[in-house]
N, C-alpha and C positions, 0 to 999 in steps of 0.2 A: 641417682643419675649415672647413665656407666660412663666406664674409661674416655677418657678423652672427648669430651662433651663439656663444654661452659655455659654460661649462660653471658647474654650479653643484653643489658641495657640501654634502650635507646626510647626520644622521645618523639610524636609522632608532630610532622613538619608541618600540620595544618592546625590541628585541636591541641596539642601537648602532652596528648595522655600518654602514660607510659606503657613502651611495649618491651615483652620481658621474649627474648628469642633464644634459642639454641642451635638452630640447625646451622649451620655452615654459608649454607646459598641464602635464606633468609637475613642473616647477619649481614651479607653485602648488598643484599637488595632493597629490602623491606624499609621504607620511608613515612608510611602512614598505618593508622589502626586500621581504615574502613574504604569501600570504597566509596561512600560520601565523603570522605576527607580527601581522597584523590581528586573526586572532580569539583569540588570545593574551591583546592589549592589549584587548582587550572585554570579553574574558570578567574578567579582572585588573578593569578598571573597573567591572566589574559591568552594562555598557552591552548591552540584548540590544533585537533589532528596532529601533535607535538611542534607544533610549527608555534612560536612565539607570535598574535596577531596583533596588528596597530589599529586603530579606526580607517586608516586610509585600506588596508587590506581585506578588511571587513565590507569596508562601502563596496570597492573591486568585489567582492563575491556575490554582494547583494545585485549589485549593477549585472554582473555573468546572466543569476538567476532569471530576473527579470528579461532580458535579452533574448533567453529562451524559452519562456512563455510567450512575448511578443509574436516569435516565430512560431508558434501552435505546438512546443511544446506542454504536455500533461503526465504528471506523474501519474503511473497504473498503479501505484498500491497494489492491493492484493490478487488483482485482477494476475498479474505476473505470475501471481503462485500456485495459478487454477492448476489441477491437473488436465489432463489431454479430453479433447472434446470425444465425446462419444454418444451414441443416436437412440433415441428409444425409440420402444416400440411405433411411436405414433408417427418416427420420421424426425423427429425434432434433434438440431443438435442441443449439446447441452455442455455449459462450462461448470463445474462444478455439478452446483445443484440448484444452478439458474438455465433457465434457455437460452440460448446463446443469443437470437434476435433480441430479447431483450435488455441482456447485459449492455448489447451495441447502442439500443434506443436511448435507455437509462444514461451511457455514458454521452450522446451527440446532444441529448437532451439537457446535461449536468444536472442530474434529478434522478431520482425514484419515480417508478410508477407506481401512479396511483390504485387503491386496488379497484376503481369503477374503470382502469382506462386497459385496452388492449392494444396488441403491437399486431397489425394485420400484412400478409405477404400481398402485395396486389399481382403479381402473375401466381398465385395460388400455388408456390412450388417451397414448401416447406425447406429445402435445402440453401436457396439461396436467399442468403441473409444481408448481401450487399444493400446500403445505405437505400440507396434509392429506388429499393422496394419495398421498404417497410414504412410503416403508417401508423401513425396512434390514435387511435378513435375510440369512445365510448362503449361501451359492452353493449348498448341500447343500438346504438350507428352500426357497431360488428352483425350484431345479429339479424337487424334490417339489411345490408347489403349481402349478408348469406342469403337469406329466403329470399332476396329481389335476384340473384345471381341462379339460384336451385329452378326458380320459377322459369326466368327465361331458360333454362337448359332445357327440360321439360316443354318447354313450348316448341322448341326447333322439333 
């Protein structure tokens, strides 16, 4: 080991296993083996976001929560991480490597579409994707209200 380096002995504050340190900043810092032994000894302390928590401040958080769901709050998940909408060829936006209307319907919906069900524009303008133009209907309903729409055009 070179010049001026020791070693320092110390035992870990959660598990007990021994940790054998040299570095300098380690020696002052270093209180556990793992980071399983860190949130272990937190959660064991009851210590959460460093803040030491009681039941009653726990309840307060749960109570927060709920308060803002009540209000129509929803977590977006991943939805937040799409990248930037951008349009293909057919006209369609798209979040990711979803269509955007559907993303909307999926989320007003709290569900998946099914793969029988489609998301239909009822002013026929692939652009806009506001709630109250989109529709969910059966691929069998989609495809009947196209040729009954193509027909009448044709008939004018």
């Amino acid at each position: 080991m070179p010049a001026g380096f020791h070693e320092v002995k110390k035992y870990c504050e959660n598990c007990g296993n021994l940790l054998v340190l040299n570095n300098t900043r380690d020696i002052e810092r270093k209180r556990f083996c793992s980071r399983k032994c860190i949130a272990k000894f937190l959660w064991k302390e009851k210590i959460f976001h460093g803040i030491p928590c009681t039941e009653e401040a726990k309840e307060k958080m749960r109570q927060s929560k709920l308060k803002l769901i009540k209000n129509g709050w929803k977590p977006v998940g991943w939805l937040k991480y799409l990248p930037k909408k951008r349009i293909s060829g057919r006209g369609y936006y798209f979040l990711g490597n979803k269509r955007e209307h559907q993303v909307l319907m999926e989320r007003q919906l709290d569900r998946k579409l099914l793969p029988s069900e489609v998301v239909h524009h009822i002013d026929g303008d692939k652009s806009n994707n506001s709630l109250d133009n989109l529709i969910v209907m059966t691929r069998n309903e989609h495809i009947k209200l196209h040729l009954k729409l193509r027909r009448q055009q044709y008939a004018l």
